[in-house]
N, C-alpha and C positions, 0 to 999 in steps of 0.2 A: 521476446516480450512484446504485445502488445498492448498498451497504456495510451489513455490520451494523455498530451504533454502539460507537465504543472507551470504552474506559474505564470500563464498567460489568460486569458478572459476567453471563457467559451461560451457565448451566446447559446441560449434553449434552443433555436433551431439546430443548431450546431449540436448539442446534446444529442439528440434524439437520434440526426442523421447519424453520429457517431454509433449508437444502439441498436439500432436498425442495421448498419453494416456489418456491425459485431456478429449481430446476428445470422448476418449469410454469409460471413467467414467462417462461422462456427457451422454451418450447415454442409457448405462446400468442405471444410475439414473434415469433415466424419464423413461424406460421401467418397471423400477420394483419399483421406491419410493411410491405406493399405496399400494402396497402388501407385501414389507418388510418393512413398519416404516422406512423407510431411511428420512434422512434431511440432506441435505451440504447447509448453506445459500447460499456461494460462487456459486452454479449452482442456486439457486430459483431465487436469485438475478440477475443473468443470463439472463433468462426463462422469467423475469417481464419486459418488454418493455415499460415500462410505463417513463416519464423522470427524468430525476436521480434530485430531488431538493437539493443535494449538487454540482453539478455539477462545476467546473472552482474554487472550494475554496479548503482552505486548507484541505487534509484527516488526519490530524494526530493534535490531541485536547491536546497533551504533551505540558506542561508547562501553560497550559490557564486550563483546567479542573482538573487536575493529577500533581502530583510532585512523586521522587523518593526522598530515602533518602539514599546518601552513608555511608560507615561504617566511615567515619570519622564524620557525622551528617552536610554534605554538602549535598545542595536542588539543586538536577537538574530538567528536564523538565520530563524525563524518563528511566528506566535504561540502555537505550541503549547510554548515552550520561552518566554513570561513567565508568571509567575504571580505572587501575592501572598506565596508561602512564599520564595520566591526560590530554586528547588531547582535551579535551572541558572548558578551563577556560572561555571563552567568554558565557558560557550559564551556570553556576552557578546561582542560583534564592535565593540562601539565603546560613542560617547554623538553624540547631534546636534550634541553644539558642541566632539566633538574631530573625530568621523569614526570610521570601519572602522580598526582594527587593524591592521597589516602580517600578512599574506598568514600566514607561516610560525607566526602565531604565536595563528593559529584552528586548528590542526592537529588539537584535538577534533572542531571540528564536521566538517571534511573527512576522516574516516576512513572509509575503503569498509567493508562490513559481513566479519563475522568468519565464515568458512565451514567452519571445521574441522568444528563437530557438525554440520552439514549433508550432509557428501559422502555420507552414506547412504541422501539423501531420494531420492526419485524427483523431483520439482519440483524441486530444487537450480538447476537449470538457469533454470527458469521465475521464480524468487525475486528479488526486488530487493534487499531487505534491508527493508522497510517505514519507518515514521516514525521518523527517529532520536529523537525524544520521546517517544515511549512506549516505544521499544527501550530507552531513557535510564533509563524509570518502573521497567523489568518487568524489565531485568537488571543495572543499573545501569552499563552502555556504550550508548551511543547506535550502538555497530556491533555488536551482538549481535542478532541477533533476538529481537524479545519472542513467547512463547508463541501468545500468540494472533494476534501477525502471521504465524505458522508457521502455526496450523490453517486462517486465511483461504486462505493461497495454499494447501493443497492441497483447500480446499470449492472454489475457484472451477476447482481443475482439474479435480476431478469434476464440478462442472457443464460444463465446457468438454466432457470425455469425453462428458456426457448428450445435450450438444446436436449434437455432430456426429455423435452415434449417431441422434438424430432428426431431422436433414439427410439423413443419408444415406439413412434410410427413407424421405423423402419422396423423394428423387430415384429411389429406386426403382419407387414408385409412380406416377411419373409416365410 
């Protein structure tokens, strides 16, 4: 997995360098992933044009497939949603010595992401809705997108854009 790291302040220069580098990871990957055993899914997944069948649903299966278990033996969705402040009591899913909640009644953490301010992205399409914990942090719904889940998906569509522009150069020249 290659990700910029959440939760810390990434200045625009810093963006871009980040983009740009992507960019000639992903160049050098497809020039040499036959001949060095390399695999990034992140770039094959890329590379695969084919249409994404999760497409416009939620990307993140915390709390529907997966539980965490805090050290007090309280059930969240993932561990990105325990902490010490206790800034998630609305997404609590049980305790280990009662069990999970009844179904209707985690309906926070099961909210599909919010798309109205989105329908004007060109990515709309391509967006999951990112971590519903830092979506939680940065806008304070966990189905909102957080800013910087928004810039990621549209740096990795521009690198998706760079790399099958230099797919395709290569297939020309061959």
């Amino acid at each position: 997995i290659i990700e910029p790291a959440e939760g810390v302040e990434w200045p625009e220069v810093v963006w871009n360098t980040y983009e740009e580098q992507m960019v000639e990871v992903a160049r050098y990957y497809y020039d040499h992933k036959e001949t060095q055993n390399l695999r990034i899914n992140f770039l094959d997944d890329l590379a695969n044009n084919d249409p994404v069948p999760n497409r416009n649903v939620r990307g993140c299966w915390a709390g529907k497939t997966s539980v965490a278990v805090a050290p007090d033996g309280s059930l969240y969705p993932c561990s990105k949603f325990i902490n010490s402040l206790s800034k998630y009591p609305p997404f609590l899913l049980g305790h280990v010595s009662y069990g999970l909640r009844e179904h209707k009644e985690r309906n926070p953490v099961n909210q599909v992401p919010i798309r109205n301010e989105c329908y004007e992205c060109e990515f709309v399409f391509e967006c999951t809705g990112g971590c519903p914990a830092n979506n939680y942090l940065a806008t304070g719904t966990q189905a909102r997108v957080s800013p910087d889940e928004c810039r990621r998906v549209k740096m990795k569509q521009r690198v998706k854009r760079a790399v099958l522009l230099h797919l395709m150069k290569e297939q020309q020249l061959q």
